[in-house]
N, C-alpha and C positions, 0 to 999 in steps of 0.2 A: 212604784211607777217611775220615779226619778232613775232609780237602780237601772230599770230595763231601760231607759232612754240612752243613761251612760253605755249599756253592752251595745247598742245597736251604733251607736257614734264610733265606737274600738273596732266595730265589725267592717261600718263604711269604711273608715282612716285605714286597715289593714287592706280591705280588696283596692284600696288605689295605690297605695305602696306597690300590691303585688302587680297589679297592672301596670304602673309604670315603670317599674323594674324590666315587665316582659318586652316594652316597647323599647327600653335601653337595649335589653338584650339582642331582641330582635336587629336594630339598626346598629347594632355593634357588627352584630353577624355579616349585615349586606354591604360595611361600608370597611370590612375589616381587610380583607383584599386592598382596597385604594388605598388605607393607609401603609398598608405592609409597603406596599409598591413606590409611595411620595418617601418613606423612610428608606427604601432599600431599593433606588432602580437599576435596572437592568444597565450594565454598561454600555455607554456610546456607539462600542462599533456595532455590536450586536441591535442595539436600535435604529442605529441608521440603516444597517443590511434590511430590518423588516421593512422602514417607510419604505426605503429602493424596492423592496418588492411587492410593497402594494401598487405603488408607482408602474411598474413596469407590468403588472396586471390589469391596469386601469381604475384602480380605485386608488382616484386621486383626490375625493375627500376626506379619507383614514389617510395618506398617507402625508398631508398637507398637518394633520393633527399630528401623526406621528413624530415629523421634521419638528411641529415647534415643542412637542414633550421634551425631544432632543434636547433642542435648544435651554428650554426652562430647566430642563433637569441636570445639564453638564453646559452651565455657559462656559466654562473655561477651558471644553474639551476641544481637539482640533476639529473632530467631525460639528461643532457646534454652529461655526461660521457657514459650512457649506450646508446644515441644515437649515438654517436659516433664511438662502435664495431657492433652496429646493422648494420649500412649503410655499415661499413667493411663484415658485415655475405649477406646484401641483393645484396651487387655487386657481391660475391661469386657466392648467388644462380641462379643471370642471366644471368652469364658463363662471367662475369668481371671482369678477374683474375687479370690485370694491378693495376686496380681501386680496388680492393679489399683489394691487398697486400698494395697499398699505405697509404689505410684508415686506419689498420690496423695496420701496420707499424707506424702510426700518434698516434695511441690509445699508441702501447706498449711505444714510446718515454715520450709520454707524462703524461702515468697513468702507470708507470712500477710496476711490481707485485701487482695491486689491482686483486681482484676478479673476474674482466673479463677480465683479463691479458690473462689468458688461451683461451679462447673463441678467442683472437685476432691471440694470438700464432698458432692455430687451424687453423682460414681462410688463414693465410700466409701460413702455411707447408699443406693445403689441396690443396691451387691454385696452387703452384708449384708441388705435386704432381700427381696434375691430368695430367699436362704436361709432366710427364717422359715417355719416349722415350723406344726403346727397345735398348737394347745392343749393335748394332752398329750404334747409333747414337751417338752426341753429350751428356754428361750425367750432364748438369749443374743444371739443373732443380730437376734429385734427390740429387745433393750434397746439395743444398739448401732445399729442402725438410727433409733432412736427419739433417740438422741443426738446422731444427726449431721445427721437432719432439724429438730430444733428450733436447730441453730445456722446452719443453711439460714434459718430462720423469723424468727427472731431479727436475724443479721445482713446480710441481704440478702434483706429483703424486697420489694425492686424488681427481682430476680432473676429468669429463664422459670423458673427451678428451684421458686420459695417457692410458688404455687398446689399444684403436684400435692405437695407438702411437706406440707403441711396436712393434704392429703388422706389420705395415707402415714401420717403421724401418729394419725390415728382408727383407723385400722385395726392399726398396731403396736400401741397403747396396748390396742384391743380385742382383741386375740390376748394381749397381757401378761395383762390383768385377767381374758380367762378361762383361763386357765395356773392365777390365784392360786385362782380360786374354785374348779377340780379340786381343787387339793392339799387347800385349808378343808374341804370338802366329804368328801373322802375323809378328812381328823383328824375330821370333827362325824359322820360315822360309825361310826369307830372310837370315839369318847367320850373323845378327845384334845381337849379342847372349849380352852385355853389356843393349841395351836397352831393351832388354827380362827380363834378370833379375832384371832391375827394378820397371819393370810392375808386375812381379811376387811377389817381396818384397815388392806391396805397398799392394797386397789382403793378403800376410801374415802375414803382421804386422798392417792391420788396419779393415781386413775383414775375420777374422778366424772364425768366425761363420757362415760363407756361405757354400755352397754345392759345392764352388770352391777350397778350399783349400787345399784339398790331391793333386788335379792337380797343383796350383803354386807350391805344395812343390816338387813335382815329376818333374816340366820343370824346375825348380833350380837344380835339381839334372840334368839334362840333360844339360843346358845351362853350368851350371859351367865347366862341364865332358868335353867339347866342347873347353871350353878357356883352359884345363889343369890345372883348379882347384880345386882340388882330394877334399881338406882338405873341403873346403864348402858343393860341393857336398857328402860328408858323413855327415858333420851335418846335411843339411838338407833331408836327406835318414834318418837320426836318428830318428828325430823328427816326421817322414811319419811316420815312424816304429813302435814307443814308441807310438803315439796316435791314428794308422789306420792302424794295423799291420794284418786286413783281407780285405787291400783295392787290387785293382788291382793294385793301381797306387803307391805301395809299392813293387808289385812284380817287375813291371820293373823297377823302380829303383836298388830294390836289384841286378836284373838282371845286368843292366849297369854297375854297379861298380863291378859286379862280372867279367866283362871283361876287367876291371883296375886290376882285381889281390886285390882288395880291398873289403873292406866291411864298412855296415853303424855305422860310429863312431864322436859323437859328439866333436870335437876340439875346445879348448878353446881360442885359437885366431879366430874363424869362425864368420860372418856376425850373423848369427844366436844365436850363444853364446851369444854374446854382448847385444843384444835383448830381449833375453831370460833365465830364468832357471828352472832346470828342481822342480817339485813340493816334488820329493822324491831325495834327493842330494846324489851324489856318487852312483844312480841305473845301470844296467848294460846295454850294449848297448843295441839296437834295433836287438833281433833275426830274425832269416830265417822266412821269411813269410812261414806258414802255407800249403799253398796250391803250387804244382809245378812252375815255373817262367815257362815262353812259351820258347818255344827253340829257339837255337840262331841262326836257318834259318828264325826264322819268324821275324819283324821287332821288334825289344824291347820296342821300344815308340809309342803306339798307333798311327793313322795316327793322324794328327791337325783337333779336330771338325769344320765341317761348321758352319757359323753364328747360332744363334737361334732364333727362331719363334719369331715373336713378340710379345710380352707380357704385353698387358695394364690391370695396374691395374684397375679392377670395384667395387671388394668385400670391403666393408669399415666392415666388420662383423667378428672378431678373432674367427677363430673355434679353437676347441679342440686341433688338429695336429698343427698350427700355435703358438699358445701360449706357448708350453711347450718349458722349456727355455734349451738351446744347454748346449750338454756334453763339460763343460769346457775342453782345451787343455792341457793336460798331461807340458808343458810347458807354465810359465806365464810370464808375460811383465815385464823386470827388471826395480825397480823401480829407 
C-alpha cells in the first residue's frame, strides 16, 4: 500500500513538471518575438519612416506608439528628439489631449527652445484649447491655453505656429473676460458690489483688448456709485470717456454721476490712477458724450445681459477682421 502511494505521488510531481514545462514553453514561443525585438531593434530611420507612415495614413494611435518605441529604444539617436514631439502631435491628432500634453510637456522639459520647441508649445496650447468651454463655465482650460499661446508669441515669432497664436489669443482672452463679467454681473446683482468690482478690475487691467471692457469700465462706475465711492467711480467714467467717448456705456455712466451732482474726473488717489496713466499728461477730462443720455425715467444702467451662446472655437484660420491689432487704450499700464 505505502509502495503504491509513493508511485502515484512520482506520477503527480512528473505530470506538473511536464505541465509546466509546457506552459514555459508555450510563453516562450509567444513572447519570443518581443524579446528578439527589445534585444535587437530595428534601426531609427527605418522606425521613424514606419510611425511617418502610419501618421500620414491616419493611424495616429500606432503611430504615436511607434514615435515613443523610437524614442525608448535609440534615445541617443538624432531621429529620437523629433520622435519624441511627433508622438506629442499624433496623440493630439487622435483626440488624446491628456497624453498629448504630457508628451509634450516631456519634449519642452527636456529640449527647451530647440527648433521643435514650438511645434510642442503648439500641441499643449491646441489640446487645451480645443477644450475651452463657453462663458459660463468653468475657464481653466483657456487660462492655460492662453499661457501657452503667448509663449508661442513671445518666443517664436518666426514660427507657422505664432499667426493663428495671436488669433487664439483674442478669443481665449475674450471667453476669459466674459467668464469675469458673468460672475461681476451676477455679485452687482445680488448687491455684492466689492466682489463685482473685482471681477470688473481684473477684465480691465488684464483684458482691455476685449469687446468687454467699455462694460467693466461702465459697472465700475455703477458698482463704486453704489458703495459711495464718487472719486473711483469718475475715474473710471474718465477713462470710458477719454477712450469710447461714442459708446453707450459712457452715456449712462455719464448719466449716473450726473445724478451725483458730479461729472467724469480722473483722481489721483483712484484704483485706476495707480494702474494707469494717461498717454497725453495733464489732458482735459472726459467731455459730455456726444449723443442725448436716456432719461432719467428710463433705467440708467442697461438691464444685466443674459448668459451667452455658446461659442466653441472651430476656425484655426486668422481672417483679415481678426488679425488687425486693437486701438490701444488712451490709457497705459504704469510701469
Amino acid at each position: 500500500m505505502m509502495a503504491f502511494a509513493k508511485r502515484s505521488t512520482r506520477r503527480r510531481g512528473a505530470f506538473g513538471f511536464a505541465l509546466i514545462a509546457a506552459l514555459l514553453a508555450a510563453g516562450c514561443s509567444s513572447t519570443s518575438s518581443d524579446i528578439t525585438k527589445a534585444l535587437n531593434p530595428d534601426p531609427p530611420g527605418k522606425m521613424y519612416a514606419e510611425a511617418d507612415a502610419f501618421m500620414s495614413k491616419g493611424y495616429y494611435d500606432e503611430a504615436a506608439k511607434r514615435f515613443e518605441e523610437l524614442d525608448r529604444d535609440h534615445p541617443y539617436a538624432p531621429e529620437s528628439r523629433r520622435a519624441m514631439v511627433m508622438a506629442a502631435f499624433a496623440y493630439y491628432k487622435a483626440g488624446k489631449n491628456p497624453e498629448a500634453i504630457a508628451s509634450a510637456r516631456r519634449y519642452t522639459t527636456v529640449h527647451p527652445g530647440t527648433k521643435d520647441a514650438a511645434l510642442a508649445h503648439h500641441v499643449i496650447a491646441s489640446a487645451y484649447f480645443d477644450e475651452i468651454k463657453d462663458p459660463s463655465h468653468d475657464q481653466t482650460s483657456a487660462r492655460r491655453a492662453l499661457a501657452e499661446l503667448k509663449v508661442i508669441v513671445s518666443r517664436y515669432p518666426d514660427s507657422p505656429y505664432a499667426k493663428q497664436a495671436e488669433n487664439r489669443i483674442r478669443i481665449a482672452e475674450d471667453s476669459i473676460a466674459a467668464s469675469e463679467m458673468n460672475i461681476g454681473r451676477y455679485y452687482l446683482k445680488k448687491g455684492q458690489y466689492v466682489a463685482a468690482i473685482n471681477r470688473f478690475k481684473t477684465v480691465v487691467a488684464e483684458h482691455q483688448t476685449t469687446q468687454h471692457i467699455e462694460e467693466a469700465l461702465h459697472r465700475l462706475v455703477e458698482a463704486n456709485l453704489a458703495l459711495g465711492i464718487v472719486p473711483e467711480a469718475q475715474s473710471a467714467a474718465a477713462v470710458l470717456g477719454y477712450n469710447f467717448p461714442n459708446s453707450k456705456w459712457y452715456e449712462n455712466s455719464y448719466a449716473l454721476l450726473g445724478k451725483q451732482g458730479v461729472k467724469p474726473q480722473e483722481s489721483a488717489g483712484s484704483w485706476i490712477s495707480q494702474q494707469w496713466k494717461k498717454i497725453v499728461p495733464g489732458s482735459a477730462p472726459a467731455a459730455a458724450p456726444q449723443s442725448k443720455p436716456q432719461p432719467a425715467s428710463q433705467p440708467v444702467s442697461p438691464p444685466l445681459e443674459p448668459l451667452p451662446p455658446e461659442r466653441v472655437p472651430t476656425s484655426d484660420i486668422p481672417t483679415a477682421s481678426t488679425t488687425k491689432t486693437s486701438r490701444p487704450m488712451g490709457l497705459t499700464a504704469a510701469r
